[in-house]
ROTOR-589097 format. One record per residue (C-alpha): residue in one letter; x, y, z; residue number from 1. Coordinates in steps of 0.5 Angstrom, whole numbers, m for minus. Layout:
<recs>
+--------+-------+-------+-------+-----+
: residu :    px :    py :    pz : num :
+--------+-------+-------+-------+-----+
:      a :     X :     Y :     Z : NUM :
...
+--------+-------+-------+-------+-----+
</recs>
This chain:
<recs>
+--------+-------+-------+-------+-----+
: residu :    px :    py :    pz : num :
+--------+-------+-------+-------+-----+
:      x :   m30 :    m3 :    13 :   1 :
:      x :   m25 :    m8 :    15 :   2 :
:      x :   m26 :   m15 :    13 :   3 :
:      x :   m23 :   m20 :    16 :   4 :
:      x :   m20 :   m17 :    23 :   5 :
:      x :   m14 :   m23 :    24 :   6 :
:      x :    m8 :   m21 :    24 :   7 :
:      x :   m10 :   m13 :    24 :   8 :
:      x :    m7 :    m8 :    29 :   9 :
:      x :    m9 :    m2 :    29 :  10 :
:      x :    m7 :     4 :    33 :  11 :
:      x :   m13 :     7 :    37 :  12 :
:      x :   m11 :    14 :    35 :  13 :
:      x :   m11 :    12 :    28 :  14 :
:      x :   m16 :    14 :    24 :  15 :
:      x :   m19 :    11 :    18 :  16 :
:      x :   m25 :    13 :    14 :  17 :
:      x :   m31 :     9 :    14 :  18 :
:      x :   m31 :    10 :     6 :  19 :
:      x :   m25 :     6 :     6 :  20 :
:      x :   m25 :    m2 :     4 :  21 :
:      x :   m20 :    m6 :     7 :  22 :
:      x :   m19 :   m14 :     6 :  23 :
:      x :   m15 :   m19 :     9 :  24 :
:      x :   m14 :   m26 :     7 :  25 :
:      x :   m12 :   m31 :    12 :  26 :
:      x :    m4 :   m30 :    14 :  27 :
:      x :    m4 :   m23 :    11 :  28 :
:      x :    m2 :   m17 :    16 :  29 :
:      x :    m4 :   m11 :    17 :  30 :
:      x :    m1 :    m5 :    23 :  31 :
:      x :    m3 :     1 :    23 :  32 :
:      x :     0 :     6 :    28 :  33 :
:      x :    m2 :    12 :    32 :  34 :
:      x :    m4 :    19 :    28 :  35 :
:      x :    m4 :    15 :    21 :  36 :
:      x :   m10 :    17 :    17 :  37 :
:      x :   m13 :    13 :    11 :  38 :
:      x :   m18 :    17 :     7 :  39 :
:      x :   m25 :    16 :     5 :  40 :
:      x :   m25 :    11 :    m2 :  41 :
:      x :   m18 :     7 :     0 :  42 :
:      x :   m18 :     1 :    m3 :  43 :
:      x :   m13 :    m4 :     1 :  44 :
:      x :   m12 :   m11 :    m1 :  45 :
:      x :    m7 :   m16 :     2 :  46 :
:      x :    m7 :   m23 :     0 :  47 :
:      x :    m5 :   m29 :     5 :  48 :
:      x :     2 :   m27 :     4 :  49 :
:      x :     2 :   m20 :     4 :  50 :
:      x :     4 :   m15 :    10 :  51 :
:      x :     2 :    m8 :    10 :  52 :
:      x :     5 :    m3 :    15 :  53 :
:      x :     3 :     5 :    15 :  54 :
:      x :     7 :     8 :    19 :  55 :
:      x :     6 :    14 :    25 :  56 :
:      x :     3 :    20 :    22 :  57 :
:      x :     2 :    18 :    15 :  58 :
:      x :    m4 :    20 :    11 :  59 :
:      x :    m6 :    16 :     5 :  60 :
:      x :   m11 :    20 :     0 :  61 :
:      x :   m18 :    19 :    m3 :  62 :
:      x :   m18 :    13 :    m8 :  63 :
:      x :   m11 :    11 :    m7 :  64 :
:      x :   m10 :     4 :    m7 :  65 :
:      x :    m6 :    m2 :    m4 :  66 :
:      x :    m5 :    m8 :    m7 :  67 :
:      x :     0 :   m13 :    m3 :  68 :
:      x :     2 :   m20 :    m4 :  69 :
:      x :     9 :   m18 :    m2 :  70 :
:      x :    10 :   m13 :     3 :  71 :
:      x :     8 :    m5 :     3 :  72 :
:      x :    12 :    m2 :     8 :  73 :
:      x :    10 :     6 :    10 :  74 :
:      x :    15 :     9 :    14 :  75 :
:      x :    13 :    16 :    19 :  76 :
:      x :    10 :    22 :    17 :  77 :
:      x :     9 :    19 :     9 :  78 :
:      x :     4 :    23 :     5 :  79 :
:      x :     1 :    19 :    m1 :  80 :
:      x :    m3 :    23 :    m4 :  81 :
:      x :    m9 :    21 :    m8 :  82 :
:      x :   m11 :    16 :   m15 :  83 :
:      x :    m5 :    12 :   m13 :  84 :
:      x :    m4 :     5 :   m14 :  85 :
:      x :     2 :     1 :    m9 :  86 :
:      x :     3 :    m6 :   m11 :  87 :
:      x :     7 :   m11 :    m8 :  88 :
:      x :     6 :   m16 :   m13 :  89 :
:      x :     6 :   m18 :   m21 :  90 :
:      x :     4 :   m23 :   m24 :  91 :
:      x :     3 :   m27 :   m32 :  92 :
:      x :     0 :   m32 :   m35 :  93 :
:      x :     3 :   m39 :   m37 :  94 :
:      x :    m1 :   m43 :   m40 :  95 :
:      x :    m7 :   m44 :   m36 :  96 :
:      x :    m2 :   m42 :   m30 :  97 :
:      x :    m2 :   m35 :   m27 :  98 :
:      x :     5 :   m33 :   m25 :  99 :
:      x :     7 :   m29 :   m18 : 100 :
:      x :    12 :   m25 :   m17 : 101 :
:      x :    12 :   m22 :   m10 : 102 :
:      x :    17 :   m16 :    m8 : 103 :
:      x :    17 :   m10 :    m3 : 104 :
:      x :    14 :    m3 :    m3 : 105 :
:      x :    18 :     2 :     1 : 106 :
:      x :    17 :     8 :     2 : 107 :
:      x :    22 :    11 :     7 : 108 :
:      x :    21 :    17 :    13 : 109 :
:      x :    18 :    24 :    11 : 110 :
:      x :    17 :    22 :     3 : 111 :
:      x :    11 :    25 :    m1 : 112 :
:      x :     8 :    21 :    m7 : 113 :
:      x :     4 :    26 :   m11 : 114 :
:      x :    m3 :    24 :   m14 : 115 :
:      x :    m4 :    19 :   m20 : 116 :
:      x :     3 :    16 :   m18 : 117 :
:      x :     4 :     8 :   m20 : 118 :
:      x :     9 :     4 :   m16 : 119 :
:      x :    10 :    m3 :   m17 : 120 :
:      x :    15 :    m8 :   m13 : 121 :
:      x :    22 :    m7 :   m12 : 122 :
:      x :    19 :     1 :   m11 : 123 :
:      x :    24 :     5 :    m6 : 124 :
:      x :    23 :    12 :    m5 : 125 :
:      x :    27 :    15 :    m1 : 126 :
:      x :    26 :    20 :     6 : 127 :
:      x :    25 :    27 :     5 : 128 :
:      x :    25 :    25 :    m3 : 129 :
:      x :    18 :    28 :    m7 : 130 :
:      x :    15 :    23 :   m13 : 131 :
:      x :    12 :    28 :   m18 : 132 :
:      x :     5 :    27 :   m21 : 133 :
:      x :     3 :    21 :   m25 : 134 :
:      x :    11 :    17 :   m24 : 135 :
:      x :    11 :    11 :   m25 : 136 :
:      x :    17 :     7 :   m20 : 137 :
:      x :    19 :     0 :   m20 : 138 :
:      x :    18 :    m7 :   m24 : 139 :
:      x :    11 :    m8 :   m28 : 140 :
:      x :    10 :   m13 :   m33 : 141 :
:      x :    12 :    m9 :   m39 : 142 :
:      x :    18 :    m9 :   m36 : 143 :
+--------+-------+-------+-------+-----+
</recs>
């Protein structure tokens, strides 16, 4: 399901589960491009700042979860496996104000991201390079 259909481009030969949740504020951006493959129970959230592009031919596993205020950048043939979390985004409380901070996730071409895996803004995975089972990659607000 797809809320929000503006500001979306998707590949006809893309295929995304109908058990998937997508939500889109306005001005956020989502391209999905030819063979990618988003499985059943993904959760993808982009707010109005945020960008998600899914490469050609990555797969995206079962209760992974997509969290863009910044950009999430997929390049070709990634594989995430499932239970992982992507998020673009940190933020505080400051007082009575919430705090954003936006960044970028970014997975470059032919990597592979392991279940239960937590990558936060600033996240650069290399090509070909593998990130084991329950890593956790970038900045986060303990940090």
């Amino acid at each position: 399901m797809i809320e929000n259909r503006e500001n979306v481009d998707v590949s006809e030969s893309a295929l995304i589960s109908d058990k998937a949740t997508i939500r889109i504020d306005s001005g956020g951006y989502l391209k999905v491009l030819p063979g990618a493959k988003i499985d059943d129970d993904v959760r993808i959230v982009i707010s109005s700042t945020g960008s998600v592009t899914i490469g050609r031919n990555s797969k995206i596993g079962k209760g992974t979860m997509l969290n863009c205020g910044g950009e999430i950048l997929i390049e070709d043939s990634v594989s995430i496996y499932g239970y992982c979390i992507l998020q673009s985004s940190i933020w505080r409380i400051d007082g009575e104000n919430r705090l954003y901070k936006h960044g970028k996730v970014h997975l470059k071409g032919k990597s592979i991201i392991s279940p239960y895996c937590l990558l936060s803004m600033d996240s650069i995975v290399e090509e070909n390079e593998i990130v084991p089972p329950y890593s956790k990659l970038g900045v986060w607000l303990s940090d």
